[in-house]
C-alpha positions as CSV (number, residue, x, y, z in Angstrom):
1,X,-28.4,-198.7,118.2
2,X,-24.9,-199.5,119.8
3,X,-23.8,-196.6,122.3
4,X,-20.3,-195.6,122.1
5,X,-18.3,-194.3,125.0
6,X,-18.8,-190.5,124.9
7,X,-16.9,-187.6,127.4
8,X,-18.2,-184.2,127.7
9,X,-16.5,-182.1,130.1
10,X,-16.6,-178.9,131.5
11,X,-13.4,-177.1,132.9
12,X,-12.9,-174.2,135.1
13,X,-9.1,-172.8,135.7
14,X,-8.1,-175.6,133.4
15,X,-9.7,-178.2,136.1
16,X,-12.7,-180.1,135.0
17,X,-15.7,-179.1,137.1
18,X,-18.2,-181.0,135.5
19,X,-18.2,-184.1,133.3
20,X,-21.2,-186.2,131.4
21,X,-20.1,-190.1,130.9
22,X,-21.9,-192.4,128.6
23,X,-20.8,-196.2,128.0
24,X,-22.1,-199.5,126.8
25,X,-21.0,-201.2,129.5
26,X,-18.3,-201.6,131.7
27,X,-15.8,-203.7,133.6
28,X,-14.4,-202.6,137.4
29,X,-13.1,-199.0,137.1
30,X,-10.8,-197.4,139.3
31,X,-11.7,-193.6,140.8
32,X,-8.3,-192.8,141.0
33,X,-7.7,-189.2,142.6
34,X,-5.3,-187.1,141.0
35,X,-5.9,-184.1,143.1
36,X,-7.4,-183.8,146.9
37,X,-11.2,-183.4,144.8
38,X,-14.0,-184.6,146.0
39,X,-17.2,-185.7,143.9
40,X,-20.4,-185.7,143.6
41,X,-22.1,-188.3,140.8
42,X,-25.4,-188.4,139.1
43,X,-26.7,-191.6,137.7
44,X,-28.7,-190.4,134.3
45,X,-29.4,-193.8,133.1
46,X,-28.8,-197.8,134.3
47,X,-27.3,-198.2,137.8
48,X,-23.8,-198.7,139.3
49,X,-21.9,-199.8,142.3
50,X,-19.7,-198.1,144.1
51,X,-17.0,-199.8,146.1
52,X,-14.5,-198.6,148.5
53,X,-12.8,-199.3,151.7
54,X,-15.5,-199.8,153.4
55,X,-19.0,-199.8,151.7
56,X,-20.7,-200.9,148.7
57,X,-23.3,-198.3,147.3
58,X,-25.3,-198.9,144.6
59,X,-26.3,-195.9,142.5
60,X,-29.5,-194.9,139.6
61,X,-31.1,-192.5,138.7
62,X,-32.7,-191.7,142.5
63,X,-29.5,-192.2,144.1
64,X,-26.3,-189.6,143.9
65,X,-23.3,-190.7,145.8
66,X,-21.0,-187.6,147.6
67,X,-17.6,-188.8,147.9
68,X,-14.0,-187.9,149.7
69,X,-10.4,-187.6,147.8
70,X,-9.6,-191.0,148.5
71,X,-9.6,-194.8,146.1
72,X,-12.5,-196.3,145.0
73,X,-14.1,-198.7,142.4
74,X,-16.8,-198.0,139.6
75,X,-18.4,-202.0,139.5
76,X,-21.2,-203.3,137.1
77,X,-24.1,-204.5,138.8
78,X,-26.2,-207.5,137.8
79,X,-29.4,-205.1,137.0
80,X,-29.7,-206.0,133.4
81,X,-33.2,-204.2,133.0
82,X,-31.8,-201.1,133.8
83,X,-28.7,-201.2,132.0
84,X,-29.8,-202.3,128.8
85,X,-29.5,-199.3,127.3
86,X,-26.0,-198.1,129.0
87,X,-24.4,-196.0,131.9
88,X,-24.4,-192.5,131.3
89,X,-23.6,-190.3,134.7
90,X,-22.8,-186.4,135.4
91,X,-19.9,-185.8,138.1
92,X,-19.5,-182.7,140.0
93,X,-16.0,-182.4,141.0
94,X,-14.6,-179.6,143.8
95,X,-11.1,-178.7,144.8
96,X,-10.0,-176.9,148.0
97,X,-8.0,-174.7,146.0
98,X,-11.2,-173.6,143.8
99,X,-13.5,-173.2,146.9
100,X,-11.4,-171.3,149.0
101,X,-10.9,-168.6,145.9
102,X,-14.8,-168.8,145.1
103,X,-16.4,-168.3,148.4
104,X,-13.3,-166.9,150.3
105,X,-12.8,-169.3,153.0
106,X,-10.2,-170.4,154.8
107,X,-11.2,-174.4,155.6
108,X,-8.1,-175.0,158.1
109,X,-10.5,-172.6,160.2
110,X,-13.2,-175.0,160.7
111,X,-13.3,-178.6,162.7
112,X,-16.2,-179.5,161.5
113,X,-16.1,-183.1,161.0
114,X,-18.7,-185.5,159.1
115,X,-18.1,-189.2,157.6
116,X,-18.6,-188.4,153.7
117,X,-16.0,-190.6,152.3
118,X,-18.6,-192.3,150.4
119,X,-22.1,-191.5,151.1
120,X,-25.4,-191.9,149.3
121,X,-27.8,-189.3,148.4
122,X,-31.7,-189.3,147.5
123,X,-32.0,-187.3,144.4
124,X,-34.7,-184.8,145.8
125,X,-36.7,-181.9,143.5
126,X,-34.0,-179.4,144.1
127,X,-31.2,-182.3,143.4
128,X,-33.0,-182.9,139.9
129,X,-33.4,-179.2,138.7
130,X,-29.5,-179.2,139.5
131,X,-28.7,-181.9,137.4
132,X,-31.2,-181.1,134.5
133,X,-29.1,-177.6,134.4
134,X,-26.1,-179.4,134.5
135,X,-26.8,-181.4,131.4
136,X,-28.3,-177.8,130.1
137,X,-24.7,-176.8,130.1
138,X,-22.9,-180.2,129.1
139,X,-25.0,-180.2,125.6
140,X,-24.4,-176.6,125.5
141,X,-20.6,-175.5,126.6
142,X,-21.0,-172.3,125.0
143,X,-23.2,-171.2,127.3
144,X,-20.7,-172.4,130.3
145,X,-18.7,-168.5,130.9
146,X,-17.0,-168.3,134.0
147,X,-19.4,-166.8,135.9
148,X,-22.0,-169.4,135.0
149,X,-19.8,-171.9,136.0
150,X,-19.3,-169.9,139.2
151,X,-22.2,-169.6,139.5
152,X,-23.5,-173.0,139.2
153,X,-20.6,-174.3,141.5
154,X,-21.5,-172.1,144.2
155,X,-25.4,-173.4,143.9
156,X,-24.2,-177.0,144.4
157,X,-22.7,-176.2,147.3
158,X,-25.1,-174.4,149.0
159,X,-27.7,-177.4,147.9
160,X,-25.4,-179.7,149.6
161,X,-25.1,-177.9,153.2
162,X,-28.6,-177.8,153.6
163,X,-29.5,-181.3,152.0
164,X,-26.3,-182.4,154.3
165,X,-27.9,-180.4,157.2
166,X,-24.3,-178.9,157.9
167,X,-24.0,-175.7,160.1
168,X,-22.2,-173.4,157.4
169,X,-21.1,-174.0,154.1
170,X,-17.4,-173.2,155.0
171,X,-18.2,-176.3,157.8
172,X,-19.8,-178.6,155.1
173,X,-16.1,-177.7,152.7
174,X,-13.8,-178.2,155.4
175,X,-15.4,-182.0,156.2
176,X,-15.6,-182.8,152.8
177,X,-11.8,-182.6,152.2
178,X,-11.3,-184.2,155.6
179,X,-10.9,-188.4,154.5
180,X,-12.2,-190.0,157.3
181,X,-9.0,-192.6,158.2
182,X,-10.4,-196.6,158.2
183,X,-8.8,-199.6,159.7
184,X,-7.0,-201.6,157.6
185,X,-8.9,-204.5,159.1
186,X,-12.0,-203.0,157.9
187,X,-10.4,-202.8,154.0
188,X,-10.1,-206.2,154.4
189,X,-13.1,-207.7,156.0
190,X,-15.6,-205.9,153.9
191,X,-14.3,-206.7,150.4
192,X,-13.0,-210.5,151.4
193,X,-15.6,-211.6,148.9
194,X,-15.3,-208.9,146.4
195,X,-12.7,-211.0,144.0
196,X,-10.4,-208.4,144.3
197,X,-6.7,-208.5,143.5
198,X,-3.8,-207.8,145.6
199,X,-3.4,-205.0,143.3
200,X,-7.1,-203.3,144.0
201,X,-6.7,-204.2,147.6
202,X,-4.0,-202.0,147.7
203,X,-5.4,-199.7,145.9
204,X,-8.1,-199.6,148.6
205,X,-5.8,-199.2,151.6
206,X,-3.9,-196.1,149.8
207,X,-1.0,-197.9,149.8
208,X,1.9,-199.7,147.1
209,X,1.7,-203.5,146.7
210,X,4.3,-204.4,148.4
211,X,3.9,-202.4,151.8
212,X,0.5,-203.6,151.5
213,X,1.8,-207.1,151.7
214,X,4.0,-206.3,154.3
215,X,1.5,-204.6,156.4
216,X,-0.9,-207.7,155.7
217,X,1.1,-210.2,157.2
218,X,1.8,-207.9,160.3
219,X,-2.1,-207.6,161.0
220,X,-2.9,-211.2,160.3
221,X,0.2,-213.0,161.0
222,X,-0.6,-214.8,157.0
223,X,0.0,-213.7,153.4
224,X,-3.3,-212.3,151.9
225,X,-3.6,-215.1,149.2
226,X,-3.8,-217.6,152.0
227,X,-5.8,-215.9,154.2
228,X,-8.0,-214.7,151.7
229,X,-8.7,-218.0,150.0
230,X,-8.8,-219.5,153.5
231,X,-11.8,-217.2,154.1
232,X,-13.7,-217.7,151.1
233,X,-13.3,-221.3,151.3
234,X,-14.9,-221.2,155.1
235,X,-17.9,-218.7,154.0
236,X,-18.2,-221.7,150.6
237,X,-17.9,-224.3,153.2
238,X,-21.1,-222.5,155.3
239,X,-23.6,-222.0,152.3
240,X,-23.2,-225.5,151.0
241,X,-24.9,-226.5,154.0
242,X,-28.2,-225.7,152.0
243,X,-29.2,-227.5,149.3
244,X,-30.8,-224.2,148.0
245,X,-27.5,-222.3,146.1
246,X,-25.6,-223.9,143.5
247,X,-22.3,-225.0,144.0
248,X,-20.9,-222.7,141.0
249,X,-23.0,-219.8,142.5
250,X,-21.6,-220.6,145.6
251,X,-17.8,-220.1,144.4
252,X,-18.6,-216.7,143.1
253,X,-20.8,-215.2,145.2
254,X,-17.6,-216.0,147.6
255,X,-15.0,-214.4,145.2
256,X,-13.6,-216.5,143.0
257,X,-13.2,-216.2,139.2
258,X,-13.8,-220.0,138.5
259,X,-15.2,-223.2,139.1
260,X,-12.0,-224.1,138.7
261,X,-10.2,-222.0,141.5
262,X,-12.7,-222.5,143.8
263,X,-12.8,-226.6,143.7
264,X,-9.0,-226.7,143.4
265,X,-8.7,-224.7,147.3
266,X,-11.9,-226.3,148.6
267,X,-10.4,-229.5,148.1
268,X,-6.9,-228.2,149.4
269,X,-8.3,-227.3,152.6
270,X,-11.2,-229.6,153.4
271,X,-9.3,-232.8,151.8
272,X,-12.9,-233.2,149.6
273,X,-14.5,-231.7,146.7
274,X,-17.7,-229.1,147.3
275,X,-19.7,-231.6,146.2
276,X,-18.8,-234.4,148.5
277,X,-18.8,-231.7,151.0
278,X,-22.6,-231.3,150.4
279,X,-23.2,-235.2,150.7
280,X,-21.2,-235.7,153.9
C-alpha cells in the first residue's frame, strides 16, 4: 500500500510544539529555522541522515538527534531494508520565548555552555515512554489542552538535563539556544564530498550566495567550483589506485552527479581519462 506524505502537528501559543512526519521517500531537505528553536527528532520508522556544518548523523528508530537553531539537511540514506516501508519521525520543537514563560527562567543568567548543535541520542526506556506519549497525543489532538501540552513540554526537558547530564535545567536551556560558532573551513572540508551546491553550501555557512562566494575566495585564494572539483578529482585520483572500487562508484562516492562530470574534470586536470589513470 503506497504511503502518502501525512503532517500531524501539535501547536502551543500558535507555535507548533510537536509534529509527526510520514513520507514515501525523500530527496535532500532543508531544516530551515524560522525562529531561534531548537529540536529534538524521533525516528519512528526507516532511518535518515542528518547533515550540517560539520557532522553527518544518521538517525532510526534507536537514535534521536538534539539539535541547535542553526541550517541543516534532512538526506536519504542508502538503507533500503529499513526504508521500505517509509520515513515517519516525531519532532519536538522549543523556543526561548516558550521556556522562559513555562519554567520562569531567565537564560541570559546562565553561561553554561555545551556543543549541541547537532548531537545524537540513544533512545533509552524513559526516551521511548516519551515518544510513545507523544504519538498518544498526535493520533489524539483532543486530548492535547494546554496544560497537557505544558505538561508534556516541561517533562521533555527535564528528561533531557539529566540524559544530557547538565547541572540545571535553566543551564541545559541556556546552552541549547547558544549555536556553537564553526569555521568556515570546517563547512567546507567536511561536506567537500557531499555533492552539494553552491546554494546548500551557503546555506550551511548561514550566509547569502554571494558573500559566500566572496568569503570563499578570501579563505582559499580559488572560486569554490574549482577548488571543489579540484578536490574531488584528487580524493578520485587516490581511490583508483585500487582495483577494488569502480570507477563510476568512485565519481560518486567523491561528489559528483555523473559519470559524465566526473570524467570530463578528471581528464581536465590529469590530461587522461579515470581509466587510463588506473592502467598507468
Amino acid at each position: 500500500m503506497k504511503m502518502e506524505f501525512k503532517e500531524q502537528v501539535i501547536k502551543y501559543k500558535d507555535r507548533i510544539v510537536f509534529i509527526r512526519l510520514s513520507m514515501p521517500f525523500f530527496n535532500r531537505t532543508l531544516k530551515h529555522y524560522v525562529e531561534d528553536e531548537a529540536c529534538f527528532m524521533f525516528v519512528n520508522k526507516g532511518e535518515v541522515g542528518v547533515r550540517s556544518a560539520d557532522d553527518y548523523l544518521t538517525l532510526n528508530h534507536n537514535t534521536a538527534m538534539l539539535a541547535k537553531c542553526l541550517n541543516y539537511f534532512f538526506e536519504p540514506t542508502n538503507n533500503e531494508e529499513l526504508c521500505k516501508d517509509g520515513i515517519e519521525s516525531v519532532g519536538v520543537f522549543l523556543y526561548p520565548s516558550l521556556v522562559e514563560e513555562l519554567f520562569e527562567f531567565d537564560l541570559s543568567t546562565s553561561n553554561y555552555q555545551v556543543d549541541y548543535n547537532l548531537k545524537q541520542v540513544q533512545v533509552d526506556r524513559l526516551l521511548e515512554n516519551y515518544r510513545n506519549s507523544i504519538d498518544i497525543l498526535l493520533d489524539n489532538p483532543e486530548l492535547a489542552d494546554e496544560n497537557i501540552v505544558k505538561t508534556k513540554l516541561r517533562e521533555f526537558v527535564l528528561l533531557m538535563t539529566k540524559s544530557q547530564e547538565a547541572p540545571s535545567q535553566l543551564d541545559f536551556l541556556a546552552a541549547l539556544f547558544q549555536p556553537k560558532d564553526v569555521e568556515f573551513k570546517t563547512v567546507i572540508q567536511q561536506n567537500l564530498y557531499a555533492n552539494l551546491s553552491l546554494e546548500e553550501l551557503a546555506t550551511l555557512s548561514h550566509l547569502s550566495v554571494s558573500s559566500f562566494k566572496r568569503k570563499f575566495r578570501s579563505v582559499f585564494n580559488e572560486s569554490p567550483r574549482k577548488y571543489i572539483n579540484r578536490k574531488k578529482v584528487e580524493k578520485a585520483a587516490d581511490l583508483l589506485k585500487s582495483d577494488e572500487l569502480r570507477i563510476s562508484d568512485i565519481a560518486y562516492d567523491v561528489g559528483f552527479e555523473s559519470i559524465a562530470t566526473f570524467n570530463r574534470n578528471f581528464t581536465s586536470q590529469y590530461g587522461k581519462s579515470p581509466s587510463e589513470f588506473r592502467l598507468n
